[in-house]
C-alpha positions as CSV (number, residue, x, y, z in Angstrom):
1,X,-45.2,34.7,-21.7
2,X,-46.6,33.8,-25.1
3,X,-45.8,30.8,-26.4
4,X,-41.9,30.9,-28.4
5,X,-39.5,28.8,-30.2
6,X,-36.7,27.2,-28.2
7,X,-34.3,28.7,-30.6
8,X,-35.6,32.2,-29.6
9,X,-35.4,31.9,-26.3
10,X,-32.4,34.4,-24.3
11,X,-29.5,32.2,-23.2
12,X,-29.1,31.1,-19.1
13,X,-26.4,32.0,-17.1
14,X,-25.4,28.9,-15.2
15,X,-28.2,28.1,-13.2
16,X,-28.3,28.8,-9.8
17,X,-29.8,25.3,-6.9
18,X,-32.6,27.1,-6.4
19,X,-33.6,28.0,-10.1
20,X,-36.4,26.2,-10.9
21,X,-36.8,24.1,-14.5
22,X,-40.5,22.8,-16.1
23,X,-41.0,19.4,-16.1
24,X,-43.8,17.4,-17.4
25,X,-44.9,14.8,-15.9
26,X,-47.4,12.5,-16.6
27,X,-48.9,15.0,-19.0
28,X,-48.7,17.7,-16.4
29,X,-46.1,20.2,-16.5
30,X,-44.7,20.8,-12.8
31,X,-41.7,22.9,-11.6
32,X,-38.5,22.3,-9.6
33,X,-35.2,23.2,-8.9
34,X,-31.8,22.7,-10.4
35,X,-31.1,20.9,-7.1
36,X,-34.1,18.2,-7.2
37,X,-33.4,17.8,-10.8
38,X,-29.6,16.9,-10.0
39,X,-31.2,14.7,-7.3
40,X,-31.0,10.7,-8.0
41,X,-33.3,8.5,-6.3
42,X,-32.9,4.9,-4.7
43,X,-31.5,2.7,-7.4
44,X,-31.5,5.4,-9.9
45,X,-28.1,5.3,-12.1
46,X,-26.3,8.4,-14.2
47,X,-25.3,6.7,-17.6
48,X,-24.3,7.5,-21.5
49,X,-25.1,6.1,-24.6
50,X,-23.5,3.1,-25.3
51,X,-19.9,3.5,-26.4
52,X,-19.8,6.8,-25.3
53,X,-17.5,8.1,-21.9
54,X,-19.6,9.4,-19.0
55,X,-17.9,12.4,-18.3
56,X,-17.9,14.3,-14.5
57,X,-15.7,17.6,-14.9
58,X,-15.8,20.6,-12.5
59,X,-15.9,23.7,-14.8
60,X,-13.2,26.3,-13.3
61,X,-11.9,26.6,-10.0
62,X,-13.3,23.7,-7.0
63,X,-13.7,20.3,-6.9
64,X,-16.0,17.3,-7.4
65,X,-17.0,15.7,-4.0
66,X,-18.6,12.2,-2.9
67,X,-20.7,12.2,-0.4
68,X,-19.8,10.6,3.5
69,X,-21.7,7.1,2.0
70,X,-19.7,4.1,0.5
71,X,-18.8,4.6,-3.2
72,X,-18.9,1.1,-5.3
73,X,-17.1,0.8,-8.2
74,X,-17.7,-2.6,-9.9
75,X,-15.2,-2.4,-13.0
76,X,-11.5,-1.3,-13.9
77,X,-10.5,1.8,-12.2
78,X,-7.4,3.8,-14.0
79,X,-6.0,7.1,-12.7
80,X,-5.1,8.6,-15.6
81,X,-3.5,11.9,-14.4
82,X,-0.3,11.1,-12.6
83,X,-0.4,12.9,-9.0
84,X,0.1,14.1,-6.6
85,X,-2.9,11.7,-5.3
86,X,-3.7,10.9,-1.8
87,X,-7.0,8.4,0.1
88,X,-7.5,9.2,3.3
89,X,-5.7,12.9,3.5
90,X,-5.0,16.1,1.4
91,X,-2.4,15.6,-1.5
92,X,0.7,16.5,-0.9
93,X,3.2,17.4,-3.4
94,X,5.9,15.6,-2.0
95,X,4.6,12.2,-2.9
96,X,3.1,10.9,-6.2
97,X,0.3,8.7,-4.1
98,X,0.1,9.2,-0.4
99,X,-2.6,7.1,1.8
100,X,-3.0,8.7,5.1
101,X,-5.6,9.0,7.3
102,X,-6.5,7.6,10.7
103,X,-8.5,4.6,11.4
104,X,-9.8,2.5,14.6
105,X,-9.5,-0.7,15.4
106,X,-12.3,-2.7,15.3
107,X,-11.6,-4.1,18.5
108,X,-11.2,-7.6,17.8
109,X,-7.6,-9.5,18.1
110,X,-5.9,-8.7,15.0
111,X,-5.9,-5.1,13.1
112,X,-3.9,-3.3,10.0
113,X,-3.8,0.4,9.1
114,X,-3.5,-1.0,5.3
115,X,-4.3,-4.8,4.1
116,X,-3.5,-6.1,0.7
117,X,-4.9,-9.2,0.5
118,X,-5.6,-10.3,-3.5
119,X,-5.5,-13.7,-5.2
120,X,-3.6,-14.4,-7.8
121,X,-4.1,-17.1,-10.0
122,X,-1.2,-18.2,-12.3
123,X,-2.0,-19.3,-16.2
124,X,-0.2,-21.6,-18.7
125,X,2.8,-19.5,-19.4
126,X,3.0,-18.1,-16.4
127,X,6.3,-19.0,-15.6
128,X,9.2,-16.5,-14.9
129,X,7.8,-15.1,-11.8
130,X,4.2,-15.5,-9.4
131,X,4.5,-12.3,-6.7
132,X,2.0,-10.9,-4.6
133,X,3.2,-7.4,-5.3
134,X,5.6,-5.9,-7.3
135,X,7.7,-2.3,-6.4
136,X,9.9,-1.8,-9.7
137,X,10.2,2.2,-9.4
138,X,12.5,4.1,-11.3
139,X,14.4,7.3,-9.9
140,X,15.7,10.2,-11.8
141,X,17.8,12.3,-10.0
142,X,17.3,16.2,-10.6
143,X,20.7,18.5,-12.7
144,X,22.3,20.1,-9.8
145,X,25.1,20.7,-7.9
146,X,23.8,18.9,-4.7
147,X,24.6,15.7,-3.2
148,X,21.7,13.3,-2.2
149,X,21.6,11.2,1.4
150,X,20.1,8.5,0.1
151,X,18.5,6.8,-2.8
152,X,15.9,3.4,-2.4
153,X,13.3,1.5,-3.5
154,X,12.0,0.8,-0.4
155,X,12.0,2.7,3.3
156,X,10.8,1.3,6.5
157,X,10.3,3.9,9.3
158,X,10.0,2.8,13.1
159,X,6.3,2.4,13.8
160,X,5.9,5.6,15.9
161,X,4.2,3.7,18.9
162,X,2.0,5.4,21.5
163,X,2.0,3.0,24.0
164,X,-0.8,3.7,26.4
165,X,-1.2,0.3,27.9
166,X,-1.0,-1.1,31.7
167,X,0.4,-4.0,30.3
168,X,3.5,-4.5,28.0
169,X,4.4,-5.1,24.0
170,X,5.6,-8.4,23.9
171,X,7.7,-7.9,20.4
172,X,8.1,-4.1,19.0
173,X,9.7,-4.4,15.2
174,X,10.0,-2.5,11.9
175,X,9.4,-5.4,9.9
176,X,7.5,-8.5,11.0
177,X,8.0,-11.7,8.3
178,X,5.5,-14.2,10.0
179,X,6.5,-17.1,8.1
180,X,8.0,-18.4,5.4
181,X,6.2,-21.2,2.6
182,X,7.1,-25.1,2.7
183,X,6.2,-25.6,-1.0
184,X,9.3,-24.4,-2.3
185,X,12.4,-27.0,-3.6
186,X,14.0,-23.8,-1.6
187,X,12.4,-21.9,1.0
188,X,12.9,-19.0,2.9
189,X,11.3,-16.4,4.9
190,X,13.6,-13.3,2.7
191,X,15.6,-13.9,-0.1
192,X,18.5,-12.0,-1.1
193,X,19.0,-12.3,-4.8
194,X,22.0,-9.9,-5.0
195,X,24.0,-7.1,-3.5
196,X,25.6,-6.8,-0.6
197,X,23.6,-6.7,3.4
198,X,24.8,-4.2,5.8
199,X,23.2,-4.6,9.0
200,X,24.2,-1.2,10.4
201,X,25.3,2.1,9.1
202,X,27.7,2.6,11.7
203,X,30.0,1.0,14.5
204,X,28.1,0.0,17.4
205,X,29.6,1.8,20.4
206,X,31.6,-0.8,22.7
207,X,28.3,-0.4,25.5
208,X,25.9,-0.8,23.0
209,X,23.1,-2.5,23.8
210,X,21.3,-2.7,20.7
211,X,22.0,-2.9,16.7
212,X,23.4,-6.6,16.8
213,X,23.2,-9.2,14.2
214,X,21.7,-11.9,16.0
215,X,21.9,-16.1,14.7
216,X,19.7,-19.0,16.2
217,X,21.1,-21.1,19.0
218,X,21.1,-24.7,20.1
219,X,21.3,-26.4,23.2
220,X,23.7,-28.7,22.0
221,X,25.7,-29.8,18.9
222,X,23.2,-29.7,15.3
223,X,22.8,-33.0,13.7
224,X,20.0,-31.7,11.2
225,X,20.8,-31.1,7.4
226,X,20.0,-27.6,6.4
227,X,18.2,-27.3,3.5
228,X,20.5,-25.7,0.2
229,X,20.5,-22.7,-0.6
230,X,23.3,-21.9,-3.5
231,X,26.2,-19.9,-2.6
232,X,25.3,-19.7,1.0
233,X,25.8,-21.7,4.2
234,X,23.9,-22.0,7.9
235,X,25.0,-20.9,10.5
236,X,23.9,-21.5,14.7
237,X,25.6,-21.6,18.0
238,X,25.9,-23.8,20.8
239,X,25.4,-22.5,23.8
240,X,25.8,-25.4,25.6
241,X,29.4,-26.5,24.8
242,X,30.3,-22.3,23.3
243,X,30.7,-23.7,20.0
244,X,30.1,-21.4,16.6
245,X,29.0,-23.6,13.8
246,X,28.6,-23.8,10.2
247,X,27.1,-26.4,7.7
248,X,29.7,-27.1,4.4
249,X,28.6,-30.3,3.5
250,X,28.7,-31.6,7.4
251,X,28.8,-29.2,10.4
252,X,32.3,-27.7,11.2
253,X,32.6,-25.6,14.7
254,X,34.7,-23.2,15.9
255,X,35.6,-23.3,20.1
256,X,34.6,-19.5,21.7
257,X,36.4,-18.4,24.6
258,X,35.6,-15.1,26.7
């Protein structure tokens, strides 16, 4: 075609992968497709001017997909739109962020389906509080005529264990605390700042063999001094001499009897 302005030129349509686009290079003007165009090599980067938002936006219907390689992000990541979100599985509109998926072991002693494991680093000021993480949700119930089970900020399921070994699970649990810090004035391995703890949410059945509140033991009397906690006192048992004791500024016992 003869040689025209870019201002005459007809429109595109969007522009199929296999289209092909004139480059020159290196004074000589060479052809390829969309595809090879959109194509970054080793190294390569995508970038904007500075000051300006690098935008990645699906036009229509579809979405934007990563390939099956590690994706590196090396500054602040924000979500902006608020869910429903999910890594490792499809969203699902019942939660706002659901992390699913399965994983492997790697087949050394100690493995985690999820692992948050930050340091945090406290500053001059930094006084009220230091935690690890935070869950400070808020609930809004919806306008209806319906009653609701259960309302919390926090729920622990039973960990769903296929057991497929020739040899046993020493400990199964819900909730595994594996200790407790020394560098307190107080220490504990769970605090209980307020509320009241109910350890079932029914009676145990008079052959029940499980759903008990169990205390620590002693072979013997306790001479130790418990550390203080406010409000509270300690409690153990002796099985030796069936005595039930608590600490209130010495030990005090009760005598059990079958």
């Amino acid at each position: 075609m003869a040689n025209a302005k870019i201002s005459a030129l007809p429109a595109v349509t969007t522009p199929a992968s296999t289209d092909e686009i004139a480059v020159n290079q290196g004074g000589t003007t060479k052809k390829e497709t969309r595809a090879q165009l959109h194509t970054l090599e080793s190294g390569e980067t995508i970038d904007s001017v500075s000051g300006v938002d690098l935008v990645l936006e699906r036009a229509g219907a579809g979405d934007i997909t990563i390939g099956a390689n590690i994706v590196t992000i090396k500054t602040t990541l924000a979500v902006s739109v608020s869910g429903p979100h999910a890594i490792g599985g499809s969203a699902n509109t019942r939660f706002g962020l659901d992390v699913a998926g399965s994983f492997t072991g790697s087949g050394t002693a100690n493995n985690a389906m999820q692992r948050f494991a930050g340091a945090l680093t406290g500053l001059s000021g930094s006084t009220s509080f230091l935690h690890g993480m935070i869950i400070g949700n808020t609930i809004v119930t919806q306008t209806a005529s319906e009653n609701i089970a259960i309302i919390s900020q926090v729920s622990v399921e039973e960990p769903s264990i296929t057991d497929n070994l020739t040899g046993d699970i020493t400990v199964a649990t819900a909730v595994d605390v594996v200790a407790a810090p020394t560098e307190g004035e107080v220490n504990s391995a769970v605090r209980i700042r307020a509320g009241s703890i109910v350890c079932q949410a029914a009676a145990l059945a008079t052959n029940a063999t499980t759903g008990f509140l169990y205390i620590p033991t002693s072979a013997g009397a306790p001479s130790g001094t418990p550390e203080a906690h406010v409000g509270v006192v300690a409690m153990q048992f002796d099985t030796t001499n069936d005595n039930l004791y608590v600490y209130d500024g010495a030990w005090i016992k009760v005598a059990m009897a079958a």
